[in-house]
C-alpha positions in Angstrom: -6.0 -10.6 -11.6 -7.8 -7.5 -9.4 -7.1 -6.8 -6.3 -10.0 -5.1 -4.1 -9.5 -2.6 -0.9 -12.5 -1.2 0.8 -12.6 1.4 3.7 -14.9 1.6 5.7 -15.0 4.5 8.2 -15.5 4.3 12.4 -17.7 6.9 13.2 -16.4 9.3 15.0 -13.2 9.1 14.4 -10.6 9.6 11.4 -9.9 5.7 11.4 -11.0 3.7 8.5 -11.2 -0.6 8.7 -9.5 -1.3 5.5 -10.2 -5.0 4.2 -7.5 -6.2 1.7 -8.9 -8.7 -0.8 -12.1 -9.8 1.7 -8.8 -11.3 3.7 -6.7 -8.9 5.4 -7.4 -6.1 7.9 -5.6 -3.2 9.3 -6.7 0.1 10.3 -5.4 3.6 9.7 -6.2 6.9 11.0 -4.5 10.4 10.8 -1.9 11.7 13.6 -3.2 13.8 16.6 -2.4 17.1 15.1 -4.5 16.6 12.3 -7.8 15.6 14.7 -6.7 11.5 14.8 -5.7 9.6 17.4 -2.5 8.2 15.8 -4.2 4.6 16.1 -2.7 3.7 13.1 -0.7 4.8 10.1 -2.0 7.3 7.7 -3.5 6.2 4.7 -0.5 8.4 2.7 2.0 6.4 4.6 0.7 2.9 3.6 2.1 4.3 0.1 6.0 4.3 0.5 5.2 1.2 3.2 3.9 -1.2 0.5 6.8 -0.3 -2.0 9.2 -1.3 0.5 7.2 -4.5 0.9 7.2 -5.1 -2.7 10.7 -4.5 -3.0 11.8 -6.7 -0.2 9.6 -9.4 -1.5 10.9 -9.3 -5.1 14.4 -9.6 -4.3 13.7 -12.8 -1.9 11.7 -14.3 -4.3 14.4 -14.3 -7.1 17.1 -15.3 -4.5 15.4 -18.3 -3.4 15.1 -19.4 -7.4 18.5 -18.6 -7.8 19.7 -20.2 -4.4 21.4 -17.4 -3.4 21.8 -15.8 0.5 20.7 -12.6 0.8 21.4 -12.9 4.9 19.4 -10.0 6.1 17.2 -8.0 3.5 16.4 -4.0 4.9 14.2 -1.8 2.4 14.2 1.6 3.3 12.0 4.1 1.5 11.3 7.6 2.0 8.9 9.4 0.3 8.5 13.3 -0.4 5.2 13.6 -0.9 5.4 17.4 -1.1 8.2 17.4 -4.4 6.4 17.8 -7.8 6.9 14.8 -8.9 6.8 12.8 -6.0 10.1 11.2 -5.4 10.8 7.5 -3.6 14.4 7.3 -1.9 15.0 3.9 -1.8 17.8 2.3 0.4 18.6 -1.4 0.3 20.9 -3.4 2.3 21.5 -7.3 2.2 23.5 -8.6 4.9 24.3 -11.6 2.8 28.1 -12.4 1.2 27.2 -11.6 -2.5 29.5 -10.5 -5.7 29.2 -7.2 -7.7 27.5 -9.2 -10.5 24.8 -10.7 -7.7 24.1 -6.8 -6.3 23.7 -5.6 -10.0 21.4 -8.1 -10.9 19.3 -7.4 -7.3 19.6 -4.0 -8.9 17.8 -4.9 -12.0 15.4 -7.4 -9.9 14.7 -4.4 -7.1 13.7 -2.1 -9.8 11.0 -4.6 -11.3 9.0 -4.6 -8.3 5.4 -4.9 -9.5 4.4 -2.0 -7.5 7.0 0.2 -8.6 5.8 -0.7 -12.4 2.4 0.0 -11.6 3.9 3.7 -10.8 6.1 3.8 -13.6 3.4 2.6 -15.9 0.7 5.2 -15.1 -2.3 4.8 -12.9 -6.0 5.6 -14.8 -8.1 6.4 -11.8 -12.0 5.8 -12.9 -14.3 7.1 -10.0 -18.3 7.2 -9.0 -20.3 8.2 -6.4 -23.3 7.1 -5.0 -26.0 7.8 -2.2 -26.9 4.4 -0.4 -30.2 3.9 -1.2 -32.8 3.6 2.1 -35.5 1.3 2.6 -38.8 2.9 2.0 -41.7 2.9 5.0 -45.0 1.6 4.0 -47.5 4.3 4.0 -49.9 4.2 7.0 -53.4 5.6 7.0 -56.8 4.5 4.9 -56.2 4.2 0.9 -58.1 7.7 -0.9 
């Protein structure tokens, strides 16, 4: 399965429309002190955002298979983006009335986010370029 993000940027400004998949929409843009308008979040902070996402998301999934009550389900991430390598800090609380066995299992499940794999894993970044190519204008004038 491939997934498929475009940008697209709003002139003018530091925002880009980001389409998720032909599907989804959002927008980001860069804070005030970098020349944005703080319209949305950085592209940098969609990052930490999406593992916390992933994470949450995982560890409801299993719960519901296993029929289990996670009550409330917080994912807190922070992420050093300045530390070589980056680090995640990741926080979880479930507000549900589980054992020690349940919360080492969430462990295990928590820590196979797909996302987080995909990190893990390695990420092979293959890039181009390209210059839009303009409609040509007919040539005007008598044929030599």
């Amino acid at each position: 399965m491939s997934l498929t993000a475009t940008a697209r940027s709003i002139p003018g400004t530091l925002r880009q429309e980001v389409v998720i998949d032909g599907t989804h929409r959002l927008i980001t843009d860069e804070p005030e002190r970098l020349g944005g308008e703080g319209a949305g979040p950085a592209p940098h902070e969609l990052f930490p955002a999406a593992l916390a996402a992933c994470i949450s998301t995982t560890l409801t999934m299993y719960a519901r298979t296993k029929g289990w009550d996670l009550g409330d389900v917080n994912v807190a991430v922070d992420y050093d983006n300045h530390s070589t390598p980056r680090r995640f800090d990741v926080a979880i609380e479930l507000g549900g009335e589980l054992s020690a066995d349940q919360l080492r299992r969430l462990e295990k499940v928590a820590e196979s986010c797909p996302l987080r794999r995909s990190i893990e894993t390695g990420i092979e970044f293959v890039e181009t370029i390209s210059q839009r190519q303009h409609a040509r204008q007919p040539l005007t004038g008598s044929p030599l």
